[in-house]
Rosetta silent file (secondary structure, phi, psi, omega in degrees, C-alpha in Angstrom):
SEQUENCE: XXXXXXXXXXXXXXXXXXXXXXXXXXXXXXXXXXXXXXXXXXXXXXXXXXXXXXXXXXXXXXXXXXXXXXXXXXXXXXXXXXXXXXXXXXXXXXXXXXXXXXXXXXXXXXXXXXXXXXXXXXXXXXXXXXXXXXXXXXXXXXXXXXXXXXXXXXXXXXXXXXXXXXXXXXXXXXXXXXXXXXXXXXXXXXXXXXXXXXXXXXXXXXXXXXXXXXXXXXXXXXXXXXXXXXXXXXXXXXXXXXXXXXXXXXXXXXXXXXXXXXXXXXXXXXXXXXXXXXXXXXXXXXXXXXXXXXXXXXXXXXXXXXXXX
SCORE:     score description
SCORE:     0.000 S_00000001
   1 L     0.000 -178.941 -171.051  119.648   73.158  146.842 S_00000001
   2 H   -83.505  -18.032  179.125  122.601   74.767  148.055 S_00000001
   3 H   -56.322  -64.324 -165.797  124.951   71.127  148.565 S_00000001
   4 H   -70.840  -29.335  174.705  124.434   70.588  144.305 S_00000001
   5 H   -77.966   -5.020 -161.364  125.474   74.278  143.336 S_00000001
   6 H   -81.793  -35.254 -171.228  127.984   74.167  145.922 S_00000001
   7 H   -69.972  -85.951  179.951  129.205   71.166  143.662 S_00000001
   8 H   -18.407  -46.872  176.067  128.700   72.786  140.435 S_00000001
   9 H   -85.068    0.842 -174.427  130.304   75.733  141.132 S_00000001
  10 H   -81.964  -40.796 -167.196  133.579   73.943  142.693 S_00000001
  11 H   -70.029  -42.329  170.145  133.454   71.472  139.367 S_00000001
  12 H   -79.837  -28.226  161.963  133.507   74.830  137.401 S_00000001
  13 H   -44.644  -83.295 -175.378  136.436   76.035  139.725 S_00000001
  14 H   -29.802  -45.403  159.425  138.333   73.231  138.717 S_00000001
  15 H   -61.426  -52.388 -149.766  137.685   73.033  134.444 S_00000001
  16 L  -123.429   45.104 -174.653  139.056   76.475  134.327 S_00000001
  17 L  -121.193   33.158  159.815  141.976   76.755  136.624 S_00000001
  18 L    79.874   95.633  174.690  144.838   75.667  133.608 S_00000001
  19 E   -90.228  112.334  140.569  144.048   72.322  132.875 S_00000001
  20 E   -97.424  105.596  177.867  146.820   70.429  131.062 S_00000001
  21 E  -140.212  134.812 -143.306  147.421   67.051  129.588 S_00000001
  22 L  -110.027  171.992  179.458  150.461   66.026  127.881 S_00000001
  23 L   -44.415   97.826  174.358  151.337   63.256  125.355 S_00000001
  24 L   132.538  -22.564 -177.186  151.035   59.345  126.881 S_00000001
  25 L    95.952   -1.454  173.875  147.616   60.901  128.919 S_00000001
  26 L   -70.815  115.412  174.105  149.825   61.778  132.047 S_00000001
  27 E  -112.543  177.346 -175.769  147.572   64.550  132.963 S_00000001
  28 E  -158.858  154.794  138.944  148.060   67.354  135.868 S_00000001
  29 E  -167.235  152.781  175.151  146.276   70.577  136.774 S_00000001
  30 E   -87.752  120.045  161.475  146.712   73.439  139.516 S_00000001
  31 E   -68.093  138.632  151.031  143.535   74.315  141.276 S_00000001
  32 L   -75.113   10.884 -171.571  142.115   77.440  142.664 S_00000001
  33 L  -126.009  170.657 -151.952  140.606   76.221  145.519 S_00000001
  34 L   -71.142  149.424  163.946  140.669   76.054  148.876 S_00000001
  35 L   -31.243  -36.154  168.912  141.710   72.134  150.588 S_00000001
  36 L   -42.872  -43.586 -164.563  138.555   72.149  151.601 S_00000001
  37 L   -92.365  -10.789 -165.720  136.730   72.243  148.232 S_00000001
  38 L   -95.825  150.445  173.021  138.824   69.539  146.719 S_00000001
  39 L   -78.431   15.485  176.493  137.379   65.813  147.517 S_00000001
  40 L  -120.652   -2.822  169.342  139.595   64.630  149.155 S_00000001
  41 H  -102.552    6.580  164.397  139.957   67.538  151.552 S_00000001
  42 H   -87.870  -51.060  165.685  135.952   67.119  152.019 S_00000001
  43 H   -53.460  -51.449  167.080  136.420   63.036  152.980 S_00000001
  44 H   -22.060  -67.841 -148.155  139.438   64.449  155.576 S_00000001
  45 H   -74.424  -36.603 -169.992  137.179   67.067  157.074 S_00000001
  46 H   -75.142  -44.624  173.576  134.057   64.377  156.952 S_00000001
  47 H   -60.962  -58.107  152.749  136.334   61.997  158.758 S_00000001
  48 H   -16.620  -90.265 -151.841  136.684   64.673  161.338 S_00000001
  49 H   -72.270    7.200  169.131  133.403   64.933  162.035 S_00000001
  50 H   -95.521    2.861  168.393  132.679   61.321  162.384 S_00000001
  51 H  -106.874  -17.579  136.101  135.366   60.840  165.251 S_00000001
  52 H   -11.897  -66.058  178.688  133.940   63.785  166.741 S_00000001
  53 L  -103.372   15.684  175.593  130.707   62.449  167.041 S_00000001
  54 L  -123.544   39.089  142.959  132.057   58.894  167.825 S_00000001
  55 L   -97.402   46.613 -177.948  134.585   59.423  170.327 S_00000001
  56 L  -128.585   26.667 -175.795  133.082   57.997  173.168 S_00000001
  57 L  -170.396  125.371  178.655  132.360   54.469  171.546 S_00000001
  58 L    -6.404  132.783 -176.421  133.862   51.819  169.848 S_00000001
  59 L  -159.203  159.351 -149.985  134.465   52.939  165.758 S_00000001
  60 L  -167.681  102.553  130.618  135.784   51.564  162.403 S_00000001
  61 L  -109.900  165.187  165.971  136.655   53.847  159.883 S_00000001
  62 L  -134.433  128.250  175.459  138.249   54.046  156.345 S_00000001
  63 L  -134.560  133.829 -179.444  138.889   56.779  154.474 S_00000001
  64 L  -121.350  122.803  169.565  140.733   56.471  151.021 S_00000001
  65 L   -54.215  154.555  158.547  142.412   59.163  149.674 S_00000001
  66 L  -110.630  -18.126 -172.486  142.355   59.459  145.422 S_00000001
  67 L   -92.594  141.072  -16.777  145.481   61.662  145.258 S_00000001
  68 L   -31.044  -25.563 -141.457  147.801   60.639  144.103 S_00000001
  69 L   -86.054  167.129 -167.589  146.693   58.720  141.661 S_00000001
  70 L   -64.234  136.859   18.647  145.902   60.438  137.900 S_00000001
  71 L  -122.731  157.161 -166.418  145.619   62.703  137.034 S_00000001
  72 E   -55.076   86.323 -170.431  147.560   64.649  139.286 S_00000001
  73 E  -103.232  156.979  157.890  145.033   67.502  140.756 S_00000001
  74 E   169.105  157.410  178.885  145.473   69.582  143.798 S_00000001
  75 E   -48.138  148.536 -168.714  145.693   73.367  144.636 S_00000001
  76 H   -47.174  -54.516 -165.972  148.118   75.753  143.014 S_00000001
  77 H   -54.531  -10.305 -173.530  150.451   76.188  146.405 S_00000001
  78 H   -85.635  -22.031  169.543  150.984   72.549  146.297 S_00000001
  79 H   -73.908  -32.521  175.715  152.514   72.839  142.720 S_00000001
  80 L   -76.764   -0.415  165.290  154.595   75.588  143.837 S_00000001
  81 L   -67.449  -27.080 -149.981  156.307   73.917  146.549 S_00000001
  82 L  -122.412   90.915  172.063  157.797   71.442  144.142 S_00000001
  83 L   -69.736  133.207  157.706  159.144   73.390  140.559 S_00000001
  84 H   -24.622  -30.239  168.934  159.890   71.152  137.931 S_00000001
  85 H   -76.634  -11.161 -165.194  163.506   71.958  137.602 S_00000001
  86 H   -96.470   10.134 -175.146  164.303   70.677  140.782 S_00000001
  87 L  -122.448  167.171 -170.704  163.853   67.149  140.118 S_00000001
  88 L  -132.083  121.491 -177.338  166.023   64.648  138.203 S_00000001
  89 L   -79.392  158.300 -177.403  164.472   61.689  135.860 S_00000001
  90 L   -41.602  152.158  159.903  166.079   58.642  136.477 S_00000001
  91 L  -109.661  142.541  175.942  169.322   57.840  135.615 S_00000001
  92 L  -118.299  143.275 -174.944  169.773   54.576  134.167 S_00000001
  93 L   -71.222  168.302 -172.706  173.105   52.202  132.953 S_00000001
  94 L   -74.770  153.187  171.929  173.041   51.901  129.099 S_00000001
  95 L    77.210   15.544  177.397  171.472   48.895  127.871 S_00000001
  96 L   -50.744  -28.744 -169.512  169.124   48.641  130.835 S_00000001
  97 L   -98.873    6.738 -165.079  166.388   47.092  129.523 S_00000001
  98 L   -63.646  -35.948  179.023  168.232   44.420  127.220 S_00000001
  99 L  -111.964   58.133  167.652  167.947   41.315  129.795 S_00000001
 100 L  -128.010  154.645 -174.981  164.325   42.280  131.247 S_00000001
 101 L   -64.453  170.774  176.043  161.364   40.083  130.025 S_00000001
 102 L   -90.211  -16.822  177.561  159.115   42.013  127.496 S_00000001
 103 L   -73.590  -15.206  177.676  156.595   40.979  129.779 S_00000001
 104 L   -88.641    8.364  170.519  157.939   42.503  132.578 S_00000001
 105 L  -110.005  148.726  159.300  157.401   46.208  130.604 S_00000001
 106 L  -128.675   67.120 -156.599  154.579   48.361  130.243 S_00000001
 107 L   -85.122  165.965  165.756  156.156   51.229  128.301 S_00000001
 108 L  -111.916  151.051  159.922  153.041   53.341  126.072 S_00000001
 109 L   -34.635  -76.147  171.439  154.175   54.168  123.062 S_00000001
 110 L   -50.576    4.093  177.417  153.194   58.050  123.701 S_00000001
 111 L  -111.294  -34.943  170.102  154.875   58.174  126.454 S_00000001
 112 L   -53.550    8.636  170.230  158.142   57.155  125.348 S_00000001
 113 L  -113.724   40.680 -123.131  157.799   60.139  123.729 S_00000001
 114 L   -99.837  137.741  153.701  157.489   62.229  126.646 S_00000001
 115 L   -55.926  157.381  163.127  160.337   65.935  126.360 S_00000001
 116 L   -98.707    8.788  165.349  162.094   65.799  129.112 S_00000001
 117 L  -102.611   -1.450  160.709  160.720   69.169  130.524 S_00000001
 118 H   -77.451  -38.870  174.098  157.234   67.164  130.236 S_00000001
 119 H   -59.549  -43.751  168.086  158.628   64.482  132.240 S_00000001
 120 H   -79.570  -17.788  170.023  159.833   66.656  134.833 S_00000001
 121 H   -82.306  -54.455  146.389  157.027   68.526  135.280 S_00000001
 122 H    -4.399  -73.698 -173.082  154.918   64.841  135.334 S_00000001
 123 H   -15.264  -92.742 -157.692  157.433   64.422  138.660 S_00000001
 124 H   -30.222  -43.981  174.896  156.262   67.342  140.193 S_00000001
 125 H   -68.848  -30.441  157.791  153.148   67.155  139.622 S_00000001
 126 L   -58.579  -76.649  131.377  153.111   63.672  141.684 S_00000001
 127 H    19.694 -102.708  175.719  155.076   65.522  144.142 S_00000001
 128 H   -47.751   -9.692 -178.589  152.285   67.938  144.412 S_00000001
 129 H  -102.694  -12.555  179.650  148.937   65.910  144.426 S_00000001
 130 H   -83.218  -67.441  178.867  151.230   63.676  147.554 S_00000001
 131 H   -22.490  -54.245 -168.623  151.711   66.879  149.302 S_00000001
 132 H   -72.963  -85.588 -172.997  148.267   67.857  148.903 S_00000001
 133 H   -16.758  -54.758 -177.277  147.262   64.025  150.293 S_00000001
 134 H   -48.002  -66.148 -159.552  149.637   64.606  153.310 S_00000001
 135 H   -67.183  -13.701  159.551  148.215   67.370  154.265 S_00000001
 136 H   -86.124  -11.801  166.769  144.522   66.207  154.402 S_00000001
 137 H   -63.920  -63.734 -160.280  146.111   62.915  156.304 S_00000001
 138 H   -39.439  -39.354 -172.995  147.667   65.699  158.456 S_00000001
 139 H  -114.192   37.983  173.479  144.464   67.092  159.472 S_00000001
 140 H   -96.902  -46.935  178.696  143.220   63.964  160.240 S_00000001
 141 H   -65.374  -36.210 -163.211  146.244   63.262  162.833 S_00000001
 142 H   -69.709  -60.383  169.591  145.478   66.885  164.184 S_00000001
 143 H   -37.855  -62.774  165.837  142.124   65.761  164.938 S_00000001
 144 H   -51.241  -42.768  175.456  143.124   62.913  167.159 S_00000001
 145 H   -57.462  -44.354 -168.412  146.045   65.088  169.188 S_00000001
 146 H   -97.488    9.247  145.064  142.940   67.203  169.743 S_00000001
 147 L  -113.985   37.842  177.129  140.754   64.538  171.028 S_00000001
 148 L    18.101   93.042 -179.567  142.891   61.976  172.505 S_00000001
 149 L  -160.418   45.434  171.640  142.301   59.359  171.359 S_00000001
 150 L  -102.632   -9.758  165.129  145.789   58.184  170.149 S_00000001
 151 L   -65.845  -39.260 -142.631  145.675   55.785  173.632 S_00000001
 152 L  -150.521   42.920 -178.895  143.126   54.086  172.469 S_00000001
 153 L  -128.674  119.715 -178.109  142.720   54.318  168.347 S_00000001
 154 L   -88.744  141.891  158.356  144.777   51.665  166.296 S_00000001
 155 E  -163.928  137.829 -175.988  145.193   53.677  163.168 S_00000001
 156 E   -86.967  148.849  153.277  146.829   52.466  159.851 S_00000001
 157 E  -132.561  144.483  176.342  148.280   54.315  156.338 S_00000001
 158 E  -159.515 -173.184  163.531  149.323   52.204  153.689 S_00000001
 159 L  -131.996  140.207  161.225  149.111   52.330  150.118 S_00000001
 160 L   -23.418  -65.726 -152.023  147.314   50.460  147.006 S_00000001
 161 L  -138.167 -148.217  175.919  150.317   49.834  144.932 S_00000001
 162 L  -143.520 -173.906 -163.459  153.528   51.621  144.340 S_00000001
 163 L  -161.023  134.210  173.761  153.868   54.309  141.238 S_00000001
 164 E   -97.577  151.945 -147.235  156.084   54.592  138.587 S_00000001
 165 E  -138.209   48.849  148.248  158.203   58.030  137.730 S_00000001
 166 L   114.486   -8.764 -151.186  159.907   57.410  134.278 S_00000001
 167 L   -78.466  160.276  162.907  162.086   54.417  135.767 S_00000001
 168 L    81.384   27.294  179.047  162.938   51.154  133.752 S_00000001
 169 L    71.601   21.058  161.657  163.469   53.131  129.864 S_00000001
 170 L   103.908   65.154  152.563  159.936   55.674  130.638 S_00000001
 171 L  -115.880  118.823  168.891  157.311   53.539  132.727 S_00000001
 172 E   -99.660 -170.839 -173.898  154.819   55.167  134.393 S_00000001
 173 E    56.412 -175.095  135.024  152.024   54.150  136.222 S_00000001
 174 L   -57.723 -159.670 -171.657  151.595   50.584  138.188 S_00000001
 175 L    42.865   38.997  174.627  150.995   47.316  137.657 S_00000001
 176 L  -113.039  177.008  152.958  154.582   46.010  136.939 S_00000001
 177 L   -72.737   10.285 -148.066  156.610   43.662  139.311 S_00000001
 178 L  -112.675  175.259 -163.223  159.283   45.898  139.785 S_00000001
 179 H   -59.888  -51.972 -170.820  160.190   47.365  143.593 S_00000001
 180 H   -71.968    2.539  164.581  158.478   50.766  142.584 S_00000001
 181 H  -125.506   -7.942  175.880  155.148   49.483  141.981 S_00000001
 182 H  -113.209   34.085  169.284  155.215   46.660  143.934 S_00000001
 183 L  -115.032 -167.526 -176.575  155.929   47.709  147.393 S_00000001
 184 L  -168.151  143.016 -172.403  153.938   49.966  149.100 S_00000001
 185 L   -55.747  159.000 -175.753  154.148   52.487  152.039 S_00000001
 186 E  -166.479  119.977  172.160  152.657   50.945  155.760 S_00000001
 187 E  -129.247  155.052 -160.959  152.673   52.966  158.917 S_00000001
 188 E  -161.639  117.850  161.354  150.979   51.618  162.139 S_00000001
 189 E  -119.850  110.658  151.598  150.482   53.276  165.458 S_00000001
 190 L  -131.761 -173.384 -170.913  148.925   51.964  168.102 S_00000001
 191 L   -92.640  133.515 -172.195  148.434   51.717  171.733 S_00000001
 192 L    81.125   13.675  168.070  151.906   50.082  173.703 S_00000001
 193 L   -83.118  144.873 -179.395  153.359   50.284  170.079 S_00000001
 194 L   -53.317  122.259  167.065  157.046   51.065  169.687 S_00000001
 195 L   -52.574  144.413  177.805  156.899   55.042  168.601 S_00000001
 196 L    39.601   11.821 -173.839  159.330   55.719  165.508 S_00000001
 197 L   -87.428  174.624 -130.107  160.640   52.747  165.173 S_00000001
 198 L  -173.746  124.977 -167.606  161.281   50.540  161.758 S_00000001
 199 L  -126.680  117.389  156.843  161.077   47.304  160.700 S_00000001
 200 L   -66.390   11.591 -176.590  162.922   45.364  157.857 S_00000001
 201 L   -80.547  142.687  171.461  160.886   42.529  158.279 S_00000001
 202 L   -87.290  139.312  166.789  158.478   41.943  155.309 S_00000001
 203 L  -142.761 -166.554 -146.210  154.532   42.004  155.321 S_00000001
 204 L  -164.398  153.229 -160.937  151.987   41.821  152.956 S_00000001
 205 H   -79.974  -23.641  173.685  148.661   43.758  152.699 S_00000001
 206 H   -25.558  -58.258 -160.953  146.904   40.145  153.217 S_00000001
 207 H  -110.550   54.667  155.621  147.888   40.263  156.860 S_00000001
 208 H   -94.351   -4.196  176.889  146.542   43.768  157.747 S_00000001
 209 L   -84.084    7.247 -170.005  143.089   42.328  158.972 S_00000001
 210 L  -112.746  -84.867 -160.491  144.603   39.608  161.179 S_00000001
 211 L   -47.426   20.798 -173.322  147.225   42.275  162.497 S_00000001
 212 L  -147.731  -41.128  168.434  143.901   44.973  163.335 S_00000001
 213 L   -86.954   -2.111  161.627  142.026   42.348  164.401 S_00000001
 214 L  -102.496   -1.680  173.687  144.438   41.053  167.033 S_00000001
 215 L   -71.821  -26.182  174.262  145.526   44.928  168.072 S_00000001
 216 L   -95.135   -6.931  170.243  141.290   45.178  169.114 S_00000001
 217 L    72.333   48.410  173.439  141.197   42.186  170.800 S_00000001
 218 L  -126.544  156.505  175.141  138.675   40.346  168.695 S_00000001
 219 L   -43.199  104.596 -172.595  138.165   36.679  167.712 S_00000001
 220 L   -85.903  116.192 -167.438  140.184   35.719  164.639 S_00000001
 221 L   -65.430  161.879 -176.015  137.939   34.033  161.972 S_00000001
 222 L   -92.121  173.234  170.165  140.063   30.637  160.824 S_00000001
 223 L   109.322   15.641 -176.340  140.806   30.325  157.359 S_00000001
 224 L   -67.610  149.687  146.579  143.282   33.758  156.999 S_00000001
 225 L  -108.778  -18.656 -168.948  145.997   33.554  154.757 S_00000001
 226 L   -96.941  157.214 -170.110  147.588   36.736  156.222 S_00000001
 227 L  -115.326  151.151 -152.062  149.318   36.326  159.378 S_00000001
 228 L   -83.588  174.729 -159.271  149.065   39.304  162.089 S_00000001
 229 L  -123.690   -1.664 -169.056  152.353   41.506  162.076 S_00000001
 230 L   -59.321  -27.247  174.567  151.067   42.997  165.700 S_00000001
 231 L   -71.250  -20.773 -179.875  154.475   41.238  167.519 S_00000001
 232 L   -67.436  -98.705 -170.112  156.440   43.660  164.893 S_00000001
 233 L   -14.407  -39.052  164.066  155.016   46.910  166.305 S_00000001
 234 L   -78.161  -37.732  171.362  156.945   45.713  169.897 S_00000001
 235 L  -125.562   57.462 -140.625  159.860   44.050  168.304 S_00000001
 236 L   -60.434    8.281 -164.243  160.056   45.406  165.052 S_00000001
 237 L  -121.828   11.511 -168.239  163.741   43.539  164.499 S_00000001
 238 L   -79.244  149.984 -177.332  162.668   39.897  165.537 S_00000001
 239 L   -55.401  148.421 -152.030  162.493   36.648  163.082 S_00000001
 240 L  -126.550 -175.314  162.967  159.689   37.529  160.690 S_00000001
 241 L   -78.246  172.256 -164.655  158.198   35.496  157.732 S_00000001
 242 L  -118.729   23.207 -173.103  160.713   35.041  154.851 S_00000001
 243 L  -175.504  169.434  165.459  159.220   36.005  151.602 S_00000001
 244 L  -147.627  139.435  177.872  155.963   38.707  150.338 S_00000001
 245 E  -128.983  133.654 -177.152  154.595   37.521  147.094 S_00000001
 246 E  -126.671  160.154 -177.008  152.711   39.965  144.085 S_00000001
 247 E  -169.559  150.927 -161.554  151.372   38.499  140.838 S_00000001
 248 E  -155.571  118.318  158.754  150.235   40.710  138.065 S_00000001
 249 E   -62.693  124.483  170.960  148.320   39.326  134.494 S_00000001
 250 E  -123.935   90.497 -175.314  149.620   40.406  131.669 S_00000001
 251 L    78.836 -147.015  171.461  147.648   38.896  128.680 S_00000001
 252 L   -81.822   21.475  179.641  147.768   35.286  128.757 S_00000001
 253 E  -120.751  131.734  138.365  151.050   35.221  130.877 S_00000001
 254 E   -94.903  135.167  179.079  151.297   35.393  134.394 S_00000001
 255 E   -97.646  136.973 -155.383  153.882   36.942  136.377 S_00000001
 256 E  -126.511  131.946 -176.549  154.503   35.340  139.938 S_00000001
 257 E  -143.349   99.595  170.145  157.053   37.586  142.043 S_00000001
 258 E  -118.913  149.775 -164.389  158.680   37.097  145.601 S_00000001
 259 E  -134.166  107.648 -176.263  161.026   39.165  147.785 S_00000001
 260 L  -100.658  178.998 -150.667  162.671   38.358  150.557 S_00000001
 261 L   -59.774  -19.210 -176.194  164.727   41.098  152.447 S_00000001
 262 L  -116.386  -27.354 -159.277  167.599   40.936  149.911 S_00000001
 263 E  -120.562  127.624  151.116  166.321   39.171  146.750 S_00000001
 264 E  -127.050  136.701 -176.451  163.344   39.615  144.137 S_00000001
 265 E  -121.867  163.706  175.360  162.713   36.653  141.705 S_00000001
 266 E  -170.104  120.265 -160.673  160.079   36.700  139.096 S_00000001
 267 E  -108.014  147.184 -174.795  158.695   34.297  137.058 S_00000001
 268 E  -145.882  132.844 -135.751  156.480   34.598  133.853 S_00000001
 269 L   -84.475  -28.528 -174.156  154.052   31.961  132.471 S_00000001
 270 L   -75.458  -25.986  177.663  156.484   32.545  128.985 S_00000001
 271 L    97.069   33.882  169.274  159.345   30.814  130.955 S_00000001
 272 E  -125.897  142.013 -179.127  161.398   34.145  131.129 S_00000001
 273 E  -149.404  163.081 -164.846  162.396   35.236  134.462 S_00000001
 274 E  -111.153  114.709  168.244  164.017   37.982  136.656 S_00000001
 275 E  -115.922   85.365  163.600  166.665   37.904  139.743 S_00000001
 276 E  -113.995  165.136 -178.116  168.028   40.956  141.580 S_00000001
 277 E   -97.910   84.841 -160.417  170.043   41.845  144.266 S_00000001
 278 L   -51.389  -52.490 -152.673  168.843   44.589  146.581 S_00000001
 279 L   -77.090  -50.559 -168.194  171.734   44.965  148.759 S_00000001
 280 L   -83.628  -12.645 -160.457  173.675   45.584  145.415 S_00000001
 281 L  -174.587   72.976  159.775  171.389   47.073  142.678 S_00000001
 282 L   -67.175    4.548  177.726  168.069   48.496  144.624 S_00000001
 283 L  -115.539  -11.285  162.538  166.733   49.734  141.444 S_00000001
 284 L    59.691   58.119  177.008  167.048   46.616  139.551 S_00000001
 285 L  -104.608    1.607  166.815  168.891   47.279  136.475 S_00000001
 286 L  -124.694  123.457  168.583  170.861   44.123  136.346 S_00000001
 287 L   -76.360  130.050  179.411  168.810   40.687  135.946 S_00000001
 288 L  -108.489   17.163 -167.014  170.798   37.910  137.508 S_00000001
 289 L   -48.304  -55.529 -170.056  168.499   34.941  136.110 S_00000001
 290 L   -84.251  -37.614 -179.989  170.825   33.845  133.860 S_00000001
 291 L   -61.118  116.910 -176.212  174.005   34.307  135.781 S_00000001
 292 H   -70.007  -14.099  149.912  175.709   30.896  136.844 S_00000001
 293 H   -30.141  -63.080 -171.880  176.965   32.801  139.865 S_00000001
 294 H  -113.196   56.810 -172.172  173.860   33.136  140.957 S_00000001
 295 H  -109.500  -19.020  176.989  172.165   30.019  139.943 S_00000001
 296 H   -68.239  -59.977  172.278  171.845   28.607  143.597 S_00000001
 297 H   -36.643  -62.832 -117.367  170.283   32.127  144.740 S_00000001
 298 H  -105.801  -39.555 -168.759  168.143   32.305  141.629 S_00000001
 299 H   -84.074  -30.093  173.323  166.692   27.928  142.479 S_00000001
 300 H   -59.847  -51.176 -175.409  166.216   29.154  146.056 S_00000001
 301 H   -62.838  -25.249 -162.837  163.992   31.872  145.459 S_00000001
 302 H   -85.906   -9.310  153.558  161.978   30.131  142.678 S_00000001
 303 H   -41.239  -62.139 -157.667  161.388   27.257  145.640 S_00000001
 304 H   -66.855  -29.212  175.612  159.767   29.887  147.551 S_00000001
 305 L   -74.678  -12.551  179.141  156.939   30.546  145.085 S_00000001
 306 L   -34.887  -72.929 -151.323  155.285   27.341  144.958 S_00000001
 307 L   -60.712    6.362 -172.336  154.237   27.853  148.556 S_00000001
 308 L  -133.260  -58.388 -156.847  151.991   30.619  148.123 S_00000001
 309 L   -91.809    0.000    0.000  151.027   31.321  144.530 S_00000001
């Protein structure tokens, strides 16, 4: 029928529109095709038409984006907004990685072998499949300004995980403990919510069903672990919970991690562990674990993991 050739020939767009993949498997390619044709501008546009034909009744949807994540596809104009020269791999102090756990790395070999105009293009290429995401969020938002229904629509964005861009001596990807993979973006609008406002209070993706299910005004089953964040969205500067906690297997070790507004500790099942200091060193190139400075700071935080993990 015409839906599977429709596929085929977009799948055959797509194979021959410069394909690339570079040494470590960080792949990219520029598309020829319209937003539309890509799948994640067909779940946008499908999302459309289900508040279309449900906005006169109660609805629940989710729609999950794949872009960003690898490998980095999305139409040619989105790579040309960002050229590769214009971005700068990290900078790091020398000897960064000397007091970090080994467990706390996920370098690939191949990738530590990455040129640095392959790295920068990598960037970019992130850069460009997040553009390309915005802009199918974006015509998702457009769709509510043009049915109004931002009075009376709760509507979330968040992200999976956080993503790494070279940082740390050449880590890419997720699944470390470190700030860039383990926080994650969280936007919230709803109706009687403060507009543009910001919160430095911490939350945790546990308590976005508590928080969605007290913004609809339904019956909270007991037994949550997440607690709702819905009191934020009015007072976004008010006392908050103290701590967010992440844990990540690595082999037979586990790593146990919590961060309170200034501090991340992290502990690993090997007995080696990690302390920084936000307000001084957000990118977390000095481990303070060890430092008797900071050995009261370092027994407070590891207090705090008990209670969760």
């Amino acid at each position: 029928g015409a839906g599977p050739k429709r596929r085929r020939q977009a799948k055959k767009a797509r194979e021959g529109a410069g394909a690339r993949e570079v040494v470590g498997k960080l792949a990219w390619r520029a598309t020829d095709l319209p937003d539309a044709e890509e799948p994640d501008g067909r779940a946008a546009r499908r999302v459309v038409e289900l508040l279309e034909a449900k906005r006169d009744r109660p609805f629940s949807i989710a729609l999950g984006f794949h872009k960003p994540h690898l490998p980095f596809v999305a139409p040619r104009r989105y790579f040309e907004m960002h050229p590769p020269e214009r971005f700068s791999l990290p900078r790091e102090p020398e000897g960064d990685l000397a007091d970090i756990p080994r467990a706390a790395l996920t370098h690939r070999p191949d990738d530590l072998k990455l040129p640095e105009a392959d790295r920068r293009q990598a960037i970019a290429a992130y850069y460009a499949a997040t553009s390309f995401m915005d802009a199918q969020l974006g015509a998702v938002l457009d769709a509510l300004d043009r049915l109004r229904l931002w009075e009376s629509t709760v509507v979330v964005f968040f992200g999976d995980h956080g993503w790494h861009l070279g940082e740390h001596g050449g880590l890419w990807r997720k699944m470390t403990l470190f700030e860039e993979a383990a926080r994650v973006p969280l936007i919230v609008a709803a109706p009687g919510s403060k507009a543009g406002a910001s919160s430095p209070r911490l939350v945790e993706l546990v308590d976005l069903y508590p928080t969605l299910v007290e913004l609809c005004g339904l019956p909270a089953p007991e037994g949550l672990e997440g607690r709702s964040f819905a009191p934020l969205l009015g007072d976004p500067t008010r006392e908050w919970k103290r701590a967010a906690h992440t844990q990540v297997q690595r082999g037979k070790v586990m790593g146990r991690s919590v961060r309170t507004e200034r501090y991340r500790y992290t502990e690993w099942g090997d007995g080696e562990a990690e302390l920084y200091d936000h307000d001084a060193d957000p990118r977390e190139h000095r481990n303070l674990a060890r430092d008797p400075a900071h050995a009261a700071t370092a027994a407070e935080m590891r207090r705090l993991l008990p209670a969760r993990l």
